[in-house]
N, C-alpha and C positions, 0 to 999 in steps of 0.2 A: 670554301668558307674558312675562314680564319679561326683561331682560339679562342679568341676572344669571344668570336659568336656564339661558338659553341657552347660556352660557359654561360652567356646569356641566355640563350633559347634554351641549354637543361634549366637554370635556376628556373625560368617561367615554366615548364614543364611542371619542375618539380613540385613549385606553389600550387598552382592546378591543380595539380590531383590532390593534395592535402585540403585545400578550401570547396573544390565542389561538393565532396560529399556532403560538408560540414552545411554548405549552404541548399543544397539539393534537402535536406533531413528538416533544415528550420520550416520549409514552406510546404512539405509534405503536408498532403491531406490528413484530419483527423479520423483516425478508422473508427467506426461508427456501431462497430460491435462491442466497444467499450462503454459506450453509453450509460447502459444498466449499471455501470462501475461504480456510479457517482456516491458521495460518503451518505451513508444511512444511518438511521438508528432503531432500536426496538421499543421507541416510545417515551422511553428515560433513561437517562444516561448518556454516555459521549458517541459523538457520530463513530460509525467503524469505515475505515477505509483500508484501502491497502497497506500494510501487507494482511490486513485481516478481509473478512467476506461475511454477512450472515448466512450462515447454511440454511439451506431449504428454499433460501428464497434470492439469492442473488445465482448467479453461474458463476461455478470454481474456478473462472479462467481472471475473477475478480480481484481473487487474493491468493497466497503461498498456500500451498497444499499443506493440511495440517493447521491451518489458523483458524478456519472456520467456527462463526461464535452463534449461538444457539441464541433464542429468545425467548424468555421467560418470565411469567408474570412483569412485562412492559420492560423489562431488564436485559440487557447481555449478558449471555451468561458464556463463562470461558470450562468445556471440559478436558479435565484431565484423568487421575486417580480419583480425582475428588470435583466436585462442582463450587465454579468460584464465580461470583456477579463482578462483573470488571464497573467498577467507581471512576474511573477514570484511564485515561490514553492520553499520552505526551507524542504525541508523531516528532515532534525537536527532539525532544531527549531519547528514545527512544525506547517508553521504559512505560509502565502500566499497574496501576492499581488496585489489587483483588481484594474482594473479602468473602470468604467462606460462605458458603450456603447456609451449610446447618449452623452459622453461627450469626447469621442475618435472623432467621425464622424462629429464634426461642426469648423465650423470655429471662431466662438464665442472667444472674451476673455474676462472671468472674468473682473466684474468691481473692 
């Protein structure tokens, strides 16, 4: 076998292996335990989807350990130190809009 070939039959080699996986992964079956994944909400307010999960009632293999968002009065609610009703979720920007619990539930105004 010449050099020449040699150099052809690696270059084809080499393609190969970089494109099968690539094309083997496009046409993989969808795994079917993901299902229950699908973007939810608590009734009002923004769907939750990964990286978040509602707890209690989706399986935590839905979203990042630690994201898990509670449901309350028809609302997400996000807890931390403090409990916050999430207004909104940007999945593009990645970036999320809280307001305060006890500051949702009074009739108070700011001075």
């Amino acid at each position: 076998m010449s050099i020449q070939m040699c150099r052809h039959y690696l270059f084809y080699v080499g393609i190969s292996i970089l494109i099968c996986p690539l094309a083997a992964e496009s046409y993989a079956p969808v795994d079917h335990k993901y299902g229950p994944c699908k973007p939810k909400n608590c009734g009002s307010g923004p769907n939750i989807s990964y990286p978040f999960y509602i707890y209690d009632t989706e399986i935590d293999f839905c979203g990042h350990p630690g994201f898990g968002i509670f449901c309350e009065e028809n609302k997400p609610l996000f807890r931390t130190s403090r409990n916050y009703f999430i207004e909104d979720i940007s999945y593009e920007t990645q970036s999320f809009r809280l307001v305060n619990k006890e500051v949702v539930n009074t009739s108070r105004v700011a001075p």
